[in-house]
C-alpha positions in Angstrom: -25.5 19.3 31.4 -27.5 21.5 28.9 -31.0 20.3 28.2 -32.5 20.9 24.6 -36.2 21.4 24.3 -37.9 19.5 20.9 -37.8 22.9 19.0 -33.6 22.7 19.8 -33.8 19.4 18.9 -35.7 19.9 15.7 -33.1 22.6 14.4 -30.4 20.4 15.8 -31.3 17.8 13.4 -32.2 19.7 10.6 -28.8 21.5 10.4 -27.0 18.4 11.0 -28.2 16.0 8.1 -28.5 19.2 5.8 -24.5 19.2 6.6 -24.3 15.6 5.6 -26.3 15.2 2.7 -23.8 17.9 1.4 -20.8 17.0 2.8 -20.7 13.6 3.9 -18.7 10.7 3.5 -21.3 9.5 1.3 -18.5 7.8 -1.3 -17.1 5.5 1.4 -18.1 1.9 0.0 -19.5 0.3 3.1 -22.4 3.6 2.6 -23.0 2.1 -0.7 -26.1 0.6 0.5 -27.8 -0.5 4.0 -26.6 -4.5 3.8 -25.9 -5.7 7.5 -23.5 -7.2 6.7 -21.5 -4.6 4.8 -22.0 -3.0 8.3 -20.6 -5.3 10.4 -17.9 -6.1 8.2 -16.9 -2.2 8.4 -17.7 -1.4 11.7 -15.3 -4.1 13.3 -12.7 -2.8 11.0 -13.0 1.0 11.9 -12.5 0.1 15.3 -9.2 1.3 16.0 -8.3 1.5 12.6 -8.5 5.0 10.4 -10.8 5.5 8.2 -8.2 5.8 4.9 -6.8 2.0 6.3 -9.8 0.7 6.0 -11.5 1.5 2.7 -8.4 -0.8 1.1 -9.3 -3.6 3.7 -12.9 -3.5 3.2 -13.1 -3.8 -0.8 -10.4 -6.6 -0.8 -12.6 -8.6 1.9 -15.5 -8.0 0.4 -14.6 -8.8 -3.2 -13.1 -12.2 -1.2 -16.2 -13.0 0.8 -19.1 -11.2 -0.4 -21.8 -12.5 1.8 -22.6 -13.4 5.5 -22.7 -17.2 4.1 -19.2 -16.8 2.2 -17.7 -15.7 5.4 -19.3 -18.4 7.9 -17.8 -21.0 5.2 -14.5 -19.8 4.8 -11.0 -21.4 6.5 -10.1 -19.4 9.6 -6.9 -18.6 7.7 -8.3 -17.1 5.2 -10.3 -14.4 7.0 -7.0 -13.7 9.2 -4.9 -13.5 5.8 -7.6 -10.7 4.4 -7.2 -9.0 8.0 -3.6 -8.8 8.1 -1.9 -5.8 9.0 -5.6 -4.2 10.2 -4.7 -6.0 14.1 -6.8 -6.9 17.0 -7.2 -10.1 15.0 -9.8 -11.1 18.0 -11.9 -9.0 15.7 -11.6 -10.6 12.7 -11.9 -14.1 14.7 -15.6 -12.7 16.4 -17.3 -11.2 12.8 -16.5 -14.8 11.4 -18.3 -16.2 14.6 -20.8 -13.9 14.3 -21.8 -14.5 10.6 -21.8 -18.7 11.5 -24.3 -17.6 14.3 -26.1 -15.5 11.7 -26.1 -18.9 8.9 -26.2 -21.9 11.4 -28.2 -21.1 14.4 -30.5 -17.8 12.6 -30.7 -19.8 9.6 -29.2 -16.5 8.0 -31.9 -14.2 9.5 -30.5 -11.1 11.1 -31.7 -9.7 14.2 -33.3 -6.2 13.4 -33.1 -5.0 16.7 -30.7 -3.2 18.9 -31.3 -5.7 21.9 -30.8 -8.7 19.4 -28.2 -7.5 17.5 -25.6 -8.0 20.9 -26.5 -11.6 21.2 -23.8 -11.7 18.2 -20.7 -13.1 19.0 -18.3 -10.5 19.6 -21.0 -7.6 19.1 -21.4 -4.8 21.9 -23.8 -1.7 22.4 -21.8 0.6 19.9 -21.8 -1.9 17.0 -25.4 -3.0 17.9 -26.4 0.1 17.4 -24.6 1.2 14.1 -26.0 -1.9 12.5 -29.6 -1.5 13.9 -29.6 2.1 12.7 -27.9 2.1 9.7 -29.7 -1.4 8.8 -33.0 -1.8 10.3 -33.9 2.2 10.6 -34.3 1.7 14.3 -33.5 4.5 15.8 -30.9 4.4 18.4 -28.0 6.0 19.1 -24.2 4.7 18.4 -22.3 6.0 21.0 -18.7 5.6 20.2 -16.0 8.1 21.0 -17.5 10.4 18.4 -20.6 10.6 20.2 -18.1 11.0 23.5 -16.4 14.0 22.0 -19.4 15.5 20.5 -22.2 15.7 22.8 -19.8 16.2 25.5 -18.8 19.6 24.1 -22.5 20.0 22.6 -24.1 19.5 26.2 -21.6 19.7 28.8 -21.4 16.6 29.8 -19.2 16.3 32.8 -19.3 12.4 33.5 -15.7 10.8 33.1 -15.8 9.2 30.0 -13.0 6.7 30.9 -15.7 5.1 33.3 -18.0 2.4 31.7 -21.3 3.7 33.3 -20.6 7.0 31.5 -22.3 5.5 28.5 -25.7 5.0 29.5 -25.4 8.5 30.2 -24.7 9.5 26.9 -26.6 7.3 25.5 -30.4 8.7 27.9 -29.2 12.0 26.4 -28.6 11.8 23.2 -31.7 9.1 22.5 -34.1 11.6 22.5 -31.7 13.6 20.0 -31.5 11.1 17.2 -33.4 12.0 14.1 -36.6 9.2 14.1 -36.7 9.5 10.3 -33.1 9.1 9.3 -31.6 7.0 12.2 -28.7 6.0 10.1 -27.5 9.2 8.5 -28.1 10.6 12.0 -25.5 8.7 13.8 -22.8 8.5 10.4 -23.3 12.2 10.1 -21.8 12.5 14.0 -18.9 9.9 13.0 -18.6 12.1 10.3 -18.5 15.8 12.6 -16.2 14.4 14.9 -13.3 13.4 12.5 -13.7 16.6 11.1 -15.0 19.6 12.8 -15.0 18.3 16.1 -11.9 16.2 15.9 -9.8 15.7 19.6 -7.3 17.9 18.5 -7.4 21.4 17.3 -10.8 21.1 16.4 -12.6 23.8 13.5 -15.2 24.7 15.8 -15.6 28.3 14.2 -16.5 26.7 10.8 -18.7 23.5 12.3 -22.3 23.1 10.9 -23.3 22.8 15.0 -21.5 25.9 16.2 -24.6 27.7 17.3 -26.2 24.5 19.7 -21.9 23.9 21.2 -22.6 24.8 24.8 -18.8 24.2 25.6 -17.3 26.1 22.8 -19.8 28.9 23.6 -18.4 28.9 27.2 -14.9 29.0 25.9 -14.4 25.6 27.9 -14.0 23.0 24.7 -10.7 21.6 25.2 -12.1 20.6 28.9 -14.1 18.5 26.9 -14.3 15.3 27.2 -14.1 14.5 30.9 -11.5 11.6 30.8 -8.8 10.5 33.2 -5.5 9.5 32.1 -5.3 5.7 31.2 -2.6 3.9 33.1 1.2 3.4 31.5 1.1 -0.3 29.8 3.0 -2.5 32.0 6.8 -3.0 30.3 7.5 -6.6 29.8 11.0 -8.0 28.3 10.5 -10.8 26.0 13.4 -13.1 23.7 12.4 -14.1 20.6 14.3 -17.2 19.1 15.8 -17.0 15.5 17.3 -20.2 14.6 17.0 -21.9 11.1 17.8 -25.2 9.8 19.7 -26.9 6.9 17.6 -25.5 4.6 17.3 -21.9 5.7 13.8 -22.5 6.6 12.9 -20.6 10.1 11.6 -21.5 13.3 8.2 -20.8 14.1 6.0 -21.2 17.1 2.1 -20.9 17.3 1.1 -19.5 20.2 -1.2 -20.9 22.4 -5.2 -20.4 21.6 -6.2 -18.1 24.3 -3.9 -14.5 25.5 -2.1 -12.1 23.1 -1.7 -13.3 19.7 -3.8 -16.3 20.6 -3.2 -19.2 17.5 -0.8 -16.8 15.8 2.4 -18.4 14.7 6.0 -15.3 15.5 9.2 -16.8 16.7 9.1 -18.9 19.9 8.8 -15.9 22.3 9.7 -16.3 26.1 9.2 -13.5 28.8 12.4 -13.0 30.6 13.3 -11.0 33.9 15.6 -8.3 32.2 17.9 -9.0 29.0 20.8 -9.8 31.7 18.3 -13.2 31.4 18.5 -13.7 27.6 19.2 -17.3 25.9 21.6 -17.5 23.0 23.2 -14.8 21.7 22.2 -11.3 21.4 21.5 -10.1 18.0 20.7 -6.3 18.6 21.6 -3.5 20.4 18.0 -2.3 21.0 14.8 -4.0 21.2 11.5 -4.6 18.6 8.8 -2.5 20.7 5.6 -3.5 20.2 2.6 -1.8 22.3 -0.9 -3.8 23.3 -3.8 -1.5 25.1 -2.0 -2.4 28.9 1.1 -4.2 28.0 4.5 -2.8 26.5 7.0 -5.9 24.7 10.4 -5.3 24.6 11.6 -8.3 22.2 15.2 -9.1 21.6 16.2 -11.2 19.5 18.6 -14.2 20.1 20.2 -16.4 18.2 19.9 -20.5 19.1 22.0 -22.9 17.6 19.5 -25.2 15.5 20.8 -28.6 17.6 19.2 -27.2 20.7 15.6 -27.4 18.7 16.6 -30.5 17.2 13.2 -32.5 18.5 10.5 -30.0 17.6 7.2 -29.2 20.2 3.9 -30.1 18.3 3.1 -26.4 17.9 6.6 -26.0 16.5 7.2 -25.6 12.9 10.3 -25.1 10.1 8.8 -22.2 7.7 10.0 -21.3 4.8 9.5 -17.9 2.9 7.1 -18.7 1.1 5.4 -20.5 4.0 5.6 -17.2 6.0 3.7 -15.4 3.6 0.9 -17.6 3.1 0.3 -17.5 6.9 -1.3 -14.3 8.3 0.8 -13.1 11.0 0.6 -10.6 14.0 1.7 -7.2 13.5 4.7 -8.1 16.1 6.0 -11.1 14.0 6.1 -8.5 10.7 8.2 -6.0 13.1 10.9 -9.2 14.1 10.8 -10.3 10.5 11.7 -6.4 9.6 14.1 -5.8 12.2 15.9 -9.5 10.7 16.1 -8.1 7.6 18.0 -4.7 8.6 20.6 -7.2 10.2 20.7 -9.0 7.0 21.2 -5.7 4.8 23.7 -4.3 7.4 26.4 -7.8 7.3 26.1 -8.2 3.3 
């Protein structure tokens, strides 16, 4: 790993936030000022989510719950509503926990530091850091895969990235790197270099602001960088999801239970099966809705039931009609059943 000395470090810095006061993202409305809340808002949304996605997301929740007080007050359903179609709802269900820990138990004082910052509900190390930074002016680093991809190619950094202990590692080498006068900028201007110049693929290293301090493109050795092995194949699992509706047209719905995937969510009652051999009903497709979680790969099929065999509902059944459906904020999975339903529907009229 290369080691820069403070005059490295000084032109490092320099070079970097002269880059970004010309270049960056400074338009991006979550920059428009330094409110923690704004931050947390955005950060939990950027995670796993593009950049372009999110700016439509963040105005309309914002414009819908302005403050950390609006949130902390607002029906559950609501928040998930304003975060539909973003997924992971787990984090739209933490930043609501973590602004009713900010109002009720902070009385609506935010922690300023990095170290206090992760006693928020649902908070880690990366977003601690973004929001003590960009925030409080502490100056810390925010080592996300940005930071991964960058300072692995700037310094060599050989550790496995895949590995949780590999942060701290990052993190002891970059500390000493981050600007102590402009924290903030610091760590969005690296956001910013590694969508852009230093992106994962086919990076435009030859035109970066931080050719000269890249140790690995120097070396010809970038796209070794980063060290990560290969994450494991999600686990395939062969679900049936129920369609059955009643006299009325309305359709069956089940909320799922309040802790696993789609925890409180309300899709068609879904049961895992062996193999389709297993289904219930009949068959209603010839291929299956494919949805993809971080370790686990659905393969729904849909079924049809005949509506006397649900004629004494479970309590966390429900008849929903249209209009229902689209008040209710649903799991990215539920809109691809609801999809696939309607391509039947097109194909027999």
């Amino acid at each position: 790993m290369e080691n820069w000395n403070s005059k490295t470090i000084a032109a490092f810095r320099r070079d970097l936030l002269a880059w970004y006061d010309q270049e960056g993202r400074s338009t991006l409305p979550w920059r428009q000022d330094t409110d923690p809340y704004r931050v947390l808002v955005s950060e939990l949304m950027l995670q796993q989510t593009r950049v372009d996605t999110v700016i439509t997301y963040f105005n309309r929740f914002m414009a819908a719950l302005p403050t950390v007080d609006d949130l902390a007050a607002a029906p559950e359903d609501q928040v998930l509503k304003l975060w539909e179609g973003l997924g992971y709802y787990s984090r739209a269900k933490n930043l609501q926990r973590a602004a009713k820990y900010v109002v009720n138990d902070l009385d609506g004082v935010w922690p300023q530091t990095y170290e206090g910052l992760q006693d928020l509900p649902g908070v880690g190390p990366y977003t601690a850091a973004a929001i003590a930074s960009i925030a409080f002016n502490q100056v810390v680093p925010a080592v996300d895969g940005n930071f991964f991809r960058v300072f692995s190619r700037l310094l060599k950094i050989n550790d496995d990235i895949a590995q949780p202990k590999t942060r701290k590692v990052f993190y002891e080498a970059i500390a000493p790197i981050v600007d102590p006068d402009r924290p903030g900028d610091f760590n969005q201007a690296i956001m910013d270099l590694g969508t852009t110049y230093m992106k994962a693929k086919n990076p435009d290293t030859l035109n970066s602001p931080v050719k000269a301090y890249n140790a690995a493109f120097r070396d010809g050795v970038e796209d070794q960088y980063p060290v990560k092995t290969k994450k494991k194949k999600p686990v395939r699992q062969v679900y049936q999801a129920q369609v059955t509706y009643d006299d009325q047209g309305r359709l069956l719905y089940e909320q799922r239970p309040e802790t696993g995937l789609l925890a409180g969510f309300w899709t068609l009652p879904l049961k895992q099966v062996d193999s389709i051999e297993n289904l219930e009903g009949q068959q209603l497709t010839i291929k299956p809705v494919v949805h993809i979680f971080s370790h686990r790969r659905w393969e729904i099929w849909l079924v049809a039931l005949d509506n006397d065999k649900t004629a004494d509902l479970a309590a966390n059944q429900a008849w929903l009609s249209v209009a229902d459906q689209e008040a209710l904020a649903l799991p990215k999975v539920q809109h691809k059943l609801l999809a696939r339903l309607k391509e039947m529907d097109d194909v027999s009229q």
